[in-house]
N, CA, C and O atoms as a Tripos MOL2 file, in Angstrom:
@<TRIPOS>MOLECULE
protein
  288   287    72     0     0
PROTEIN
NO_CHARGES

@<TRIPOS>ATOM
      1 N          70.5170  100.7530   86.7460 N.3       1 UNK1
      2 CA         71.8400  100.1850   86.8350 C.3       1 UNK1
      3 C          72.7330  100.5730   85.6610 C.2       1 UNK1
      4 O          73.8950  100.1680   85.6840 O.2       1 UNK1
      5 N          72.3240  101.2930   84.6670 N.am      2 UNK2
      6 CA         72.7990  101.3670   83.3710 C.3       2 UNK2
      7 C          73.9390  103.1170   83.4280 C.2       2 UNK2
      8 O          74.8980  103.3660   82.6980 O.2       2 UNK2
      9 N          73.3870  103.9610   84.4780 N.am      3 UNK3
     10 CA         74.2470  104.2440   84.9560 C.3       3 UNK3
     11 C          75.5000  104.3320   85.6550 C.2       3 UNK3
     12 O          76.0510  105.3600   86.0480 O.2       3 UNK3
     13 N          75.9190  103.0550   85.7780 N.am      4 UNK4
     14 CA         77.3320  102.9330   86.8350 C.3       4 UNK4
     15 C          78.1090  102.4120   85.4270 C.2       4 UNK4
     16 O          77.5650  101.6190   84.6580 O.2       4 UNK4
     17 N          79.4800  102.9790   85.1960 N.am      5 UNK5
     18 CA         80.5410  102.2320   84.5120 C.3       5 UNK5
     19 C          81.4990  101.9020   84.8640 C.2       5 UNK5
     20 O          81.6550  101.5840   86.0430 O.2       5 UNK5
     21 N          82.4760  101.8590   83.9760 N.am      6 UNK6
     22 CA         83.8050  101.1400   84.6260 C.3       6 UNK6
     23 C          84.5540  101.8280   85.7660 C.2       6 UNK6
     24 O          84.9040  102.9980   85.6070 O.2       6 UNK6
     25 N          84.8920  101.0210   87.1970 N.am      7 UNK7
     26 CA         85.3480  101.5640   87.7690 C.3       7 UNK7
     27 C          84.7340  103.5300   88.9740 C.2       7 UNK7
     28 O          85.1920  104.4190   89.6920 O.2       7 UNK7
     29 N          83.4490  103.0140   88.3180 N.am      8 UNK8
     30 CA         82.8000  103.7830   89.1920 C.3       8 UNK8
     31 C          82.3660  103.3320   90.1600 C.2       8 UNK8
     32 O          81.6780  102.3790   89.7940 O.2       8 UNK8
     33 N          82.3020  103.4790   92.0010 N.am      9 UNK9
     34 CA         81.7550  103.1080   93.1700 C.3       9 UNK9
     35 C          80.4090  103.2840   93.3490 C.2       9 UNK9
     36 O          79.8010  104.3280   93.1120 O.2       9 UNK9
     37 N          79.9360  102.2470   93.7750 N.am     10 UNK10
     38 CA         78.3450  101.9850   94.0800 C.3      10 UNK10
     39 C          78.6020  102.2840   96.0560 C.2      10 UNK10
     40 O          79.7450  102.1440   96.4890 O.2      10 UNK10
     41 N          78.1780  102.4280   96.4210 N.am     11 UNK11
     42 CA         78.5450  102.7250   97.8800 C.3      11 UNK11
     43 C          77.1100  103.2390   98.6340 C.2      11 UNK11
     44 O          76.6780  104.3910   98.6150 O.2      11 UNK11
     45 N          76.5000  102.0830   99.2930 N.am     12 UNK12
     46 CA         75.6870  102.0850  100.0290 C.3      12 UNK12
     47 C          75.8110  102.0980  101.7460 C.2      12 UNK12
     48 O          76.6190  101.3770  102.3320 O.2      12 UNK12
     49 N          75.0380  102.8740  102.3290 N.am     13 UNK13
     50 CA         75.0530  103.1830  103.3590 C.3      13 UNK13
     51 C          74.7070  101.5350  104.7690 C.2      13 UNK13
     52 O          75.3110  101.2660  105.8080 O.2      13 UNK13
     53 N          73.5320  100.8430  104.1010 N.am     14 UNK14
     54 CA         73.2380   99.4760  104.5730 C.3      14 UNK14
     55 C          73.1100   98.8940  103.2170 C.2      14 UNK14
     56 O          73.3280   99.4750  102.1540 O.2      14 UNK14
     57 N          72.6900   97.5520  103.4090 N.am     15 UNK15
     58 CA         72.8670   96.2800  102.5290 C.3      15 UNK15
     59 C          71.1800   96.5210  101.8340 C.2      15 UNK15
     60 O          70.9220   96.5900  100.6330 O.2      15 UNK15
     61 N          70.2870   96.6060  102.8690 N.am     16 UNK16
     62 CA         68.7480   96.9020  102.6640 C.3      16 UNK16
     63 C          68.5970   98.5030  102.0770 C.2      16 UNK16
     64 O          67.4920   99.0370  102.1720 O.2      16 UNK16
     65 N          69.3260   98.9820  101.6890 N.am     17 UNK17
     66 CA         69.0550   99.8520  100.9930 C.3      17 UNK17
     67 C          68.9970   99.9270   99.2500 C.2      17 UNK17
     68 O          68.6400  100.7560   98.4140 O.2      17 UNK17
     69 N          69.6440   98.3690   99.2490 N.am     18 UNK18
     70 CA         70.4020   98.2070   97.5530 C.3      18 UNK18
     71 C          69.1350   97.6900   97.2450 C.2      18 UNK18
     72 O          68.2460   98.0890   96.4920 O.2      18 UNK18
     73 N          69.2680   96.4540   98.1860 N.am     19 UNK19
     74 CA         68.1750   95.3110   97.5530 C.3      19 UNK19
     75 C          66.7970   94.9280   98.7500 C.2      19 UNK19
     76 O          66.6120   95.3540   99.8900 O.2      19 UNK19
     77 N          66.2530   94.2700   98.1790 N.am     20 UNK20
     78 CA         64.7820   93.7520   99.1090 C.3      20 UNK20
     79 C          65.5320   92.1220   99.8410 C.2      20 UNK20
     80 O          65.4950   91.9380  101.0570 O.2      20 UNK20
     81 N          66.0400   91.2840   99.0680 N.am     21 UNK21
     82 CA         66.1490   89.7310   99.5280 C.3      21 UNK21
     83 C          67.5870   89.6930   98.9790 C.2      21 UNK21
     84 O          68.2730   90.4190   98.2590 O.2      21 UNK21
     85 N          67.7710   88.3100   99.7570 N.am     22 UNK22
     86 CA         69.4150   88.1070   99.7870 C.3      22 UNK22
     87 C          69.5370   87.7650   97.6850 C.2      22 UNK22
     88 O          70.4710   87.8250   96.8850 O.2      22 UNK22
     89 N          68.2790   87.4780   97.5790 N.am     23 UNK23
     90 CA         68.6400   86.4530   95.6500 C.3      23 UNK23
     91 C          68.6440   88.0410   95.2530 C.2      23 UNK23
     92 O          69.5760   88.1510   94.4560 O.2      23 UNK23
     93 N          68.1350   89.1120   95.4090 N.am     24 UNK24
     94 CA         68.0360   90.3520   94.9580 C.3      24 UNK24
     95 C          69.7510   91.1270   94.9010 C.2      24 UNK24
     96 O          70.5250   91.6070   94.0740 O.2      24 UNK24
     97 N          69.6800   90.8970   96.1110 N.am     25 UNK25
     98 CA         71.4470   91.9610   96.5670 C.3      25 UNK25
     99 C          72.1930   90.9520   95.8950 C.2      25 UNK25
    100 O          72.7270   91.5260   94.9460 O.2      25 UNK25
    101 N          72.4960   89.7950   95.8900 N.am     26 UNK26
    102 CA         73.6260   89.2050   95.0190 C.3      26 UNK26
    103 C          73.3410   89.3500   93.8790 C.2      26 UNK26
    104 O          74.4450   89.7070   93.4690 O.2      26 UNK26
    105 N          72.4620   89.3560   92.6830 N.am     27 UNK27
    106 CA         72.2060   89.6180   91.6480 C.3      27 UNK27
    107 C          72.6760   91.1030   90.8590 C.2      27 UNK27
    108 O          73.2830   91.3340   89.8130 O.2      27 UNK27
    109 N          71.9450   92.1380   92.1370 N.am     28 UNK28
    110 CA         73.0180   93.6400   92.0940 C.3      28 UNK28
    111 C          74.0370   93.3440   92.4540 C.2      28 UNK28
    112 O          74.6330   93.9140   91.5390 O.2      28 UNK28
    113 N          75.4050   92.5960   93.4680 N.am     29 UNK29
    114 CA         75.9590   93.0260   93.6480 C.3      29 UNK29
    115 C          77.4380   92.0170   92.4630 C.2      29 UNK29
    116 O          78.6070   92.3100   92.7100 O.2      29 UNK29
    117 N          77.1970   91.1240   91.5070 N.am     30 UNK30
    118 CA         77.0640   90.3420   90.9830 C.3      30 UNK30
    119 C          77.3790   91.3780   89.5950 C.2      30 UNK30
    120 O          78.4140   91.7790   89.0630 O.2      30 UNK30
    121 N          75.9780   91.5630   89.3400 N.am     31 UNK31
    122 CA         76.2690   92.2260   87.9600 C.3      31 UNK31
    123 C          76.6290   93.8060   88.2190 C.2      31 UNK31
    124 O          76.5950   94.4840   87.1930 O.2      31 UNK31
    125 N          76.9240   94.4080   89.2660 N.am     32 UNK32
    126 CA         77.9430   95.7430   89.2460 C.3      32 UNK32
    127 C          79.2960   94.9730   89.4030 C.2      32 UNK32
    128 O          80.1420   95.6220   88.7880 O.2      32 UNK32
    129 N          79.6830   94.2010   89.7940 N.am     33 UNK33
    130 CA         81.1370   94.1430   90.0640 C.3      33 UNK33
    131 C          81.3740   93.4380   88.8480 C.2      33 UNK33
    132 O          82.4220   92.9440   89.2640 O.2      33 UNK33
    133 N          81.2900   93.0220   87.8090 N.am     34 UNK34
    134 CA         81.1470   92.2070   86.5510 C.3      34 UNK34
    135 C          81.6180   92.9920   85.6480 C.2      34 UNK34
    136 O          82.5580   92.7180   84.9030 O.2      34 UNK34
    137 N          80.7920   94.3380   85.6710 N.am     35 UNK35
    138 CA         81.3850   95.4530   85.1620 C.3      35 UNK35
    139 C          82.3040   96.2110   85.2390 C.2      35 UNK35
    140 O          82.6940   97.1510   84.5480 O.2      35 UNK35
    141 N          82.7560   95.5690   86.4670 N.am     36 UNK36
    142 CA         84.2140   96.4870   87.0750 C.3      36 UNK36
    143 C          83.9230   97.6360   88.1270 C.2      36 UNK36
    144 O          84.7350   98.5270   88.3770 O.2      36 UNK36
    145 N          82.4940   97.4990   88.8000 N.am     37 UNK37
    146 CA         81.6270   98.6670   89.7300 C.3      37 UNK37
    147 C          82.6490   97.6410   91.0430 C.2      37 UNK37
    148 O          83.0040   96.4680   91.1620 O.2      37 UNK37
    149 N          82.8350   99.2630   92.0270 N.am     38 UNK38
    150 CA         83.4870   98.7220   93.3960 C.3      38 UNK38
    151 C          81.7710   98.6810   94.0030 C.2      38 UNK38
    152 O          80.8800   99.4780   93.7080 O.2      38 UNK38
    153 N          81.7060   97.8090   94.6760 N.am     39 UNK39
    154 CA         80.1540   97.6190   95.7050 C.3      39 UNK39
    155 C          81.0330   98.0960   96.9320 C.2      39 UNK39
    156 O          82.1740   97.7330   97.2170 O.2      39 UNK39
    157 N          80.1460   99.0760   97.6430 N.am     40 UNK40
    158 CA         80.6130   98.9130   99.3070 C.3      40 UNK40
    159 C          79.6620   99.1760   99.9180 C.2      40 UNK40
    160 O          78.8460   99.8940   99.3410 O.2      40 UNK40
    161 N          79.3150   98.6740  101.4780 N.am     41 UNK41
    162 CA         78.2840   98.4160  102.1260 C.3      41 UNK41
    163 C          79.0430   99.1800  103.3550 C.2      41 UNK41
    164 O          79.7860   98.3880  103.9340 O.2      41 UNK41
    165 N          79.0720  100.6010  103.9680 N.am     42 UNK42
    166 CA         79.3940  101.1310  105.0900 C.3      42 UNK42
    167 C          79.4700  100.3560  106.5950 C.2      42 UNK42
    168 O          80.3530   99.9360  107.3420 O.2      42 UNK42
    169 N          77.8200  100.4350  106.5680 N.am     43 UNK43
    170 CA         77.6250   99.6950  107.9590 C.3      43 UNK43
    171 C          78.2800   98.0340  108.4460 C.2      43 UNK43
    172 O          78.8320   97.7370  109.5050 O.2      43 UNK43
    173 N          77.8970   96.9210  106.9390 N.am     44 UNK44
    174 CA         78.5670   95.5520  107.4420 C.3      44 UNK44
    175 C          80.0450   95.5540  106.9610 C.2      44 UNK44
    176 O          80.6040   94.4600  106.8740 O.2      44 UNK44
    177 N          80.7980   96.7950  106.6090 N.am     45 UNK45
    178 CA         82.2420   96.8420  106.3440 C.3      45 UNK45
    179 C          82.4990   95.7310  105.3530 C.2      45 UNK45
    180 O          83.0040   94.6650  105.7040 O.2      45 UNK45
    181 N          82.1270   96.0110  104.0490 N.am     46 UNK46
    182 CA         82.1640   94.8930  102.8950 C.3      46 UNK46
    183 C          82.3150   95.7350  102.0770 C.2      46 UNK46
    184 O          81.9430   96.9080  102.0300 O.2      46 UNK46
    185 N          83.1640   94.8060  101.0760 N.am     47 UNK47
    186 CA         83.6480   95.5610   99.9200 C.3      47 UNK47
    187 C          83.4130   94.4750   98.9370 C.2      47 UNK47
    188 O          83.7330   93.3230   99.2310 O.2      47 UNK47
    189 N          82.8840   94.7560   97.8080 N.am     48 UNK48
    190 CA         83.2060   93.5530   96.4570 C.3      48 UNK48
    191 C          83.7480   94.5870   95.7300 C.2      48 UNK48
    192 O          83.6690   95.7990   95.9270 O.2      48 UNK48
    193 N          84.5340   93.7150   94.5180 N.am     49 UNK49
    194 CA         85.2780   93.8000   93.5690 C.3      49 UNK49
    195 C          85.4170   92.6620   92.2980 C.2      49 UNK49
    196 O          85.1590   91.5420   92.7370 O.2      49 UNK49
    197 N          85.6620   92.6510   91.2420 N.am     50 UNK50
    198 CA         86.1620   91.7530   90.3730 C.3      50 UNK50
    199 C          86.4540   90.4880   91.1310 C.2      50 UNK50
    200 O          86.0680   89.3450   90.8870 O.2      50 UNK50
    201 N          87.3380   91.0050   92.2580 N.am     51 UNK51
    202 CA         87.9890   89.7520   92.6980 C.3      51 UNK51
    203 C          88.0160   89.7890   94.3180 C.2      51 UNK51
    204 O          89.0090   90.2250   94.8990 O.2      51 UNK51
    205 N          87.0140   89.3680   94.9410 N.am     52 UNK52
    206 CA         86.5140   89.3960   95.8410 C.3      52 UNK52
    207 C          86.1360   87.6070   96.6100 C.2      52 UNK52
    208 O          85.5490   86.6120   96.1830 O.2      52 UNK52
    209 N          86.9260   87.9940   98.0530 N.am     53 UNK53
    210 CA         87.2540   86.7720   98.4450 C.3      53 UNK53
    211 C          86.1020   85.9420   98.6620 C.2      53 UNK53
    212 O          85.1150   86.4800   99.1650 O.2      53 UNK53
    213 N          86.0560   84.6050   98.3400 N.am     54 UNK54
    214 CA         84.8670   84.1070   98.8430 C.3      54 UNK54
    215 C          84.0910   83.9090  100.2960 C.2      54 UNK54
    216 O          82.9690   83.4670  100.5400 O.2      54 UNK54
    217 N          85.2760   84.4810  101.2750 N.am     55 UNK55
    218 CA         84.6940   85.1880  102.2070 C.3      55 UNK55
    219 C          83.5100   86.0770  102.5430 C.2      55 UNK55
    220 O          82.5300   85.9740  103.2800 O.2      55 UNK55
    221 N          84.0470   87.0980  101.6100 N.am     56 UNK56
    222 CA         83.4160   87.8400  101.4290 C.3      56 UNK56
    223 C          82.0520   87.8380  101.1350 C.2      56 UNK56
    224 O          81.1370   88.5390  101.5680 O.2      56 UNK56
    225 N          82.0790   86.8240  100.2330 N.am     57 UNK57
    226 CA         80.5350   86.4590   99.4960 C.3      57 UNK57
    227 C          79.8120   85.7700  100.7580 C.2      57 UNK57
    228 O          78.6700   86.1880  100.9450 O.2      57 UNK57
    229 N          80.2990   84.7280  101.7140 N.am     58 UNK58
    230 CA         79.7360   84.1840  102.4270 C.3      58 UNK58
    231 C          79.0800   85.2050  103.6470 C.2      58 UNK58
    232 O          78.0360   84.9890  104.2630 O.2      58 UNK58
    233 N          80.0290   86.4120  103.8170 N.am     59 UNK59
    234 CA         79.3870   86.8140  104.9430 C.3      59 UNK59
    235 C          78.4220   88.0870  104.2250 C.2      59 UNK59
    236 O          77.7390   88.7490  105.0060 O.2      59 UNK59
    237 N          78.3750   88.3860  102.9150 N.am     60 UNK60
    238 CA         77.1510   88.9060  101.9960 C.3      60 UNK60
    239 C          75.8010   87.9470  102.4670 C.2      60 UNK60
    240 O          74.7940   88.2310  103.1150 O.2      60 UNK60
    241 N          76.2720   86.6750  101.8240 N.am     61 UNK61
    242 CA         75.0530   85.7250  102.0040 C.3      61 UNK61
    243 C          74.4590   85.9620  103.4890 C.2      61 UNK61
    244 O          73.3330   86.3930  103.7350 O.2      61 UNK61
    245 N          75.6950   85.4970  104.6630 N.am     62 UNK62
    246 CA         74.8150   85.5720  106.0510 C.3      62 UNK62
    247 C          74.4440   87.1370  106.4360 C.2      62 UNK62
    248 O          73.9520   87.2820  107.5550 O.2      62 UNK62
    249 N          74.5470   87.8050  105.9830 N.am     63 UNK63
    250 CA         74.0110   89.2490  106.6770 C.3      63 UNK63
    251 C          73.3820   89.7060  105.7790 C.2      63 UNK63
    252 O          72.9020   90.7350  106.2530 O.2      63 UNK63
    253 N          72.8850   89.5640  104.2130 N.am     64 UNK64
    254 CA         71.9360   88.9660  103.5230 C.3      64 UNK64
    255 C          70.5310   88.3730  103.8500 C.2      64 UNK64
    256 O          69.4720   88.9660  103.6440 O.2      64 UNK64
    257 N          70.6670   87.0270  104.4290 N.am     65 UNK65
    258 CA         69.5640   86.4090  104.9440 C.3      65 UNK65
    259 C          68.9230   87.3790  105.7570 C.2      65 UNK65
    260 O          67.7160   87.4540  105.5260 O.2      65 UNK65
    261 N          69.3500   88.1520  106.6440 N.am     66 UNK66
    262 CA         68.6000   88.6460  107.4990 C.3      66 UNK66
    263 C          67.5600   89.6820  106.6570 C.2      66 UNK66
    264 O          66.4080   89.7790  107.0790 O.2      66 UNK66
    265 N          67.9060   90.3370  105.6490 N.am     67 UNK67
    266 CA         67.2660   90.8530  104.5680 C.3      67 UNK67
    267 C          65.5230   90.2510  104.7990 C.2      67 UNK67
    268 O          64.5250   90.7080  105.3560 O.2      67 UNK67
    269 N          65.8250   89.0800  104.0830 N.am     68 UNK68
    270 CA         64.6090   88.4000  103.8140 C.3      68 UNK68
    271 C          64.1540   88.3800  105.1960 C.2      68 UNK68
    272 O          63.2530   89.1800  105.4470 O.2      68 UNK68
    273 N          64.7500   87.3310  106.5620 N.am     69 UNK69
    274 CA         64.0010   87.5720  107.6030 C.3      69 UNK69
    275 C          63.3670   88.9560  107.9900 C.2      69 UNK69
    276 O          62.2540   88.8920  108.5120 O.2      69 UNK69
    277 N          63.9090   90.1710  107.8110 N.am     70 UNK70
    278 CA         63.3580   90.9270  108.5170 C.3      70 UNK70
    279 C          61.9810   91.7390  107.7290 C.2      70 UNK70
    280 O          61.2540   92.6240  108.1800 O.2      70 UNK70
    281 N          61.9600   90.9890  106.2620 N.am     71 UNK71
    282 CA         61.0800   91.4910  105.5790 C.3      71 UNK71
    283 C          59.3490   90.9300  106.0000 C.2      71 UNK71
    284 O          58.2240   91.2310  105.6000 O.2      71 UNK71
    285 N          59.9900   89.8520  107.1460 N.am     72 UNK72
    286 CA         58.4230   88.9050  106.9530 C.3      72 UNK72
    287 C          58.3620   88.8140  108.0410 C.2      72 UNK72
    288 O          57.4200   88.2140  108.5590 O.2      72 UNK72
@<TRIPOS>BOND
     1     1     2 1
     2     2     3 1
     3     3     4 2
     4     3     5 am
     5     5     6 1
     6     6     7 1
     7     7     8 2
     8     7     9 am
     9     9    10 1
    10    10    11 1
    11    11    12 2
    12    11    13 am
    13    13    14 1
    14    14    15 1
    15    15    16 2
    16    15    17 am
    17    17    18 1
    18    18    19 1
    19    19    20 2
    20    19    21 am
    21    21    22 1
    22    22    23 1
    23    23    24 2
    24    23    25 am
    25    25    26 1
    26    26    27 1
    27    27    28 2
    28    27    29 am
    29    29    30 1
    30    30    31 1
    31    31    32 2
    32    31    33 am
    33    33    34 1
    34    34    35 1
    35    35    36 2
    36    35    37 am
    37    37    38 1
    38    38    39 1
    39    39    40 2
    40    39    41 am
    41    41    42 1
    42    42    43 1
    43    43    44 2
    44    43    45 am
    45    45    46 1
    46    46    47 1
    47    47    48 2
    48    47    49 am
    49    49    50 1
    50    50    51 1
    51    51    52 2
    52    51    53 am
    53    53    54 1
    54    54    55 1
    55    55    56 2
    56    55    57 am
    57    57    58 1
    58    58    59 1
    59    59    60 2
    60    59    61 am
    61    61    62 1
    62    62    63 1
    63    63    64 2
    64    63    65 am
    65    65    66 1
    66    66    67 1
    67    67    68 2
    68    67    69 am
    69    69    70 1
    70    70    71 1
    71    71    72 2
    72    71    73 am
    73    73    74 1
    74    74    75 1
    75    75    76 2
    76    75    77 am
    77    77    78 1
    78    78    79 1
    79    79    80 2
    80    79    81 am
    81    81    82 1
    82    82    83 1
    83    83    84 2
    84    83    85 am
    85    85    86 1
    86    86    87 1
    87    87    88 2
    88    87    89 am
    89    89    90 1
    90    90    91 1
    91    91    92 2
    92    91    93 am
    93    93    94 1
    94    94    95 1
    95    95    96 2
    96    95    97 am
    97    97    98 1
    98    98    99 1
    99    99   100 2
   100    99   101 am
   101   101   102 1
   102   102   103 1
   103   103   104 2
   104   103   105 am
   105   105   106 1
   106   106   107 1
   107   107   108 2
   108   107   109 am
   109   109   110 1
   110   110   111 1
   111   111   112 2
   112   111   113 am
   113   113   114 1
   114   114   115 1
   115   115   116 2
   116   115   117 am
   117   117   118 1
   118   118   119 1
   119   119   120 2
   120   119   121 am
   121   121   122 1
   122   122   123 1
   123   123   124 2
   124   123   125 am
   125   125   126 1
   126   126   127 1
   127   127   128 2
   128   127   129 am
   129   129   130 1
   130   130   131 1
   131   131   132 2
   132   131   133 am
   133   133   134 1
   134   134   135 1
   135   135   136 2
   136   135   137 am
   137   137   138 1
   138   138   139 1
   139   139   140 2
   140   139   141 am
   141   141   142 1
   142   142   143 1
   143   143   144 2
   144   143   145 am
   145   145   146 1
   146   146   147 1
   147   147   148 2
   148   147   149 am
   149   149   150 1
   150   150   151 1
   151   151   152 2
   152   151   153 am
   153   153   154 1
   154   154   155 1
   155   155   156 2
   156   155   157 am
   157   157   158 1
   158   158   159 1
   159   159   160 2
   160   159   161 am
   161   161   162 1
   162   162   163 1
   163   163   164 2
   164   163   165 am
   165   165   166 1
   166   166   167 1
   167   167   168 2
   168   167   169 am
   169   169   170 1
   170   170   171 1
   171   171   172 2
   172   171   173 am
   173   173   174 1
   174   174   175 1
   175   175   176 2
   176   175   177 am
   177   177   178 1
   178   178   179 1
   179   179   180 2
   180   179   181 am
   181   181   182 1
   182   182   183 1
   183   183   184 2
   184   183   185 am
   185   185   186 1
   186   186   187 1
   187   187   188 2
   188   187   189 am
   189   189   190 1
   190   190   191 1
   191   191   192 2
   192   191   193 am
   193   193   194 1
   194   194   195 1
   195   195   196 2
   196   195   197 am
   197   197   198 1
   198   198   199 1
   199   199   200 2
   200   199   201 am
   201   201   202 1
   202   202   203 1
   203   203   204 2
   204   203   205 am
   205   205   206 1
   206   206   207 1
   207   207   208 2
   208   207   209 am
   209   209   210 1
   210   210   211 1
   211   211   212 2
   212   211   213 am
   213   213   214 1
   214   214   215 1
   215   215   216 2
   216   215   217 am
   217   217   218 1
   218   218   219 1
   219   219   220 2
   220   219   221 am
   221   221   222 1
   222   222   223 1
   223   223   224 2
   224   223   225 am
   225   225   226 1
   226   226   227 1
   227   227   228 2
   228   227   229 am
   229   229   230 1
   230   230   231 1
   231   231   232 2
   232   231   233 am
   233   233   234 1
   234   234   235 1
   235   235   236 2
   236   235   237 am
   237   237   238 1
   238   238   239 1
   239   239   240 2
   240   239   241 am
   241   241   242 1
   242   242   243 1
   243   243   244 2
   244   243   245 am
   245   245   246 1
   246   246   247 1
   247   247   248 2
   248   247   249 am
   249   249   250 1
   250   250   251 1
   251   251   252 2
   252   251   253 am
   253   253   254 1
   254   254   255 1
   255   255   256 2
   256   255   257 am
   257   257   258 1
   258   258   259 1
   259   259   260 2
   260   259   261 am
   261   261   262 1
   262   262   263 1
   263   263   264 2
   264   263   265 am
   265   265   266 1
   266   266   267 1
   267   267   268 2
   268   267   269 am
   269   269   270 1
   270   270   271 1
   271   271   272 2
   272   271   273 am
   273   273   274 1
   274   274   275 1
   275   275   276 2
   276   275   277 am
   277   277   278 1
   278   278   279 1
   279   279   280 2
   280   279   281 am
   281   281   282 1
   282   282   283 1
   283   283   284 2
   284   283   285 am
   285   285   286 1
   286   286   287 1
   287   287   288 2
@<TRIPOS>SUBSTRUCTURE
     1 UNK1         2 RESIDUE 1 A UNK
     2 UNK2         6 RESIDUE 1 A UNK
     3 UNK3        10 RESIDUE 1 A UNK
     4 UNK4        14 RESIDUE 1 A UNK
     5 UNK5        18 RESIDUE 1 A UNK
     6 UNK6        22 RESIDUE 1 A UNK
     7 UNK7        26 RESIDUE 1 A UNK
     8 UNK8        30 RESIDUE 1 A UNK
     9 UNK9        34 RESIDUE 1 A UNK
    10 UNK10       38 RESIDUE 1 A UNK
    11 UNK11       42 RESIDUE 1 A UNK
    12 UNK12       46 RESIDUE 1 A UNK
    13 UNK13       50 RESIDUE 1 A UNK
    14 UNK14       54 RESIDUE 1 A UNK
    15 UNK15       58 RESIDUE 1 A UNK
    16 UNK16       62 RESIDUE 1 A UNK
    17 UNK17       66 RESIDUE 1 A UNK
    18 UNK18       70 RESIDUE 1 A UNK
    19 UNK19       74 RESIDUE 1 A UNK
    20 UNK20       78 RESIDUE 1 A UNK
    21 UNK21       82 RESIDUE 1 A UNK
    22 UNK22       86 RESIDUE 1 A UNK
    23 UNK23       90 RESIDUE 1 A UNK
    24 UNK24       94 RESIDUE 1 A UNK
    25 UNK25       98 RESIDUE 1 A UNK
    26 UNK26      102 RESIDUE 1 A UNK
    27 UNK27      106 RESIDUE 1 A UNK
    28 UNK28      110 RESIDUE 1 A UNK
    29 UNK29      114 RESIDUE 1 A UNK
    30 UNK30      118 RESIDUE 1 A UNK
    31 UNK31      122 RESIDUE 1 A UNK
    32 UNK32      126 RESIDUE 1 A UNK
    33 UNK33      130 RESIDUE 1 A UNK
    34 UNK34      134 RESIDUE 1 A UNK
    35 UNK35      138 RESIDUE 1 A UNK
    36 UNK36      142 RESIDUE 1 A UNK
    37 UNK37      146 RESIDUE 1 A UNK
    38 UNK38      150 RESIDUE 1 A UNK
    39 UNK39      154 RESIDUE 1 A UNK
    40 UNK40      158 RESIDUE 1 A UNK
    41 UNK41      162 RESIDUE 1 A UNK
    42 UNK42      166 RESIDUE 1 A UNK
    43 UNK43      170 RESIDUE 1 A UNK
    44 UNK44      174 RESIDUE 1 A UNK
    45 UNK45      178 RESIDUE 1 A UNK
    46 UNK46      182 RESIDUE 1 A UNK
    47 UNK47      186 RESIDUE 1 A UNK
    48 UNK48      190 RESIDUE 1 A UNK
    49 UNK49      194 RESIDUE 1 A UNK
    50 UNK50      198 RESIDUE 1 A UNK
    51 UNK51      202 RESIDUE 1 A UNK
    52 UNK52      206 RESIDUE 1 A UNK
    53 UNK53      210 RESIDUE 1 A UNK
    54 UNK54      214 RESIDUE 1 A UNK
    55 UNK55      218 RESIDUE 1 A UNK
    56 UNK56      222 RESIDUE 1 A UNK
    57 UNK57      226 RESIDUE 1 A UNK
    58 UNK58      230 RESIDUE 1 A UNK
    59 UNK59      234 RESIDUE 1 A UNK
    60 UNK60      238 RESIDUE 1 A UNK
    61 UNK61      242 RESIDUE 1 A UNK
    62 UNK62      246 RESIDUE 1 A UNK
    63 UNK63      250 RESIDUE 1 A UNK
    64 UNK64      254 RESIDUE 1 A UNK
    65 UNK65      258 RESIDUE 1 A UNK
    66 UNK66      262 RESIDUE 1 A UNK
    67 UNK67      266 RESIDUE 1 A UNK
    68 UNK68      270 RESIDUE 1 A UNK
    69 UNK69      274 RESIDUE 1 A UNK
    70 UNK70      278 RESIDUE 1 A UNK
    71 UNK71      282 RESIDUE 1 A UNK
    72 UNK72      286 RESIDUE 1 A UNK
């Protein structure tokens, strides 16, 4: 992670490609945007930022969960 800086894009193809579990992907997606990293997720059409609606976060969380479900 020590590679991404300011204002550089993280840009993932799916959500399960970043992280393993939903506490995993918010934690990455959390401390890249903190730094000023754009997160984008292609497939669930999500974007974080600095300032990113809490929308946003909620439908992270629900398409997230499935993360963990589909791991078990």
């Amino acid at each position: 992670m020590n590679t991404t800086g300011m204002g550089i894009p993280c840009i993932s193809r799916v959500m399960d490609g970043l992280a393993r579990n939903l506490m995993d992907l918010q934690r990455v997606v959390e401390s890249l945007t903190s730094r000023g990293t754009f997160v984008a997720f292609h497939k669930e059409y999500l974007t974080f930022t600095n300032d990113t609606s809490p929308m946003a976060w909620l439908m992270l969380q629900i398409l997230g969960q499935s993360l963990s479900l589909n791991a078990h």
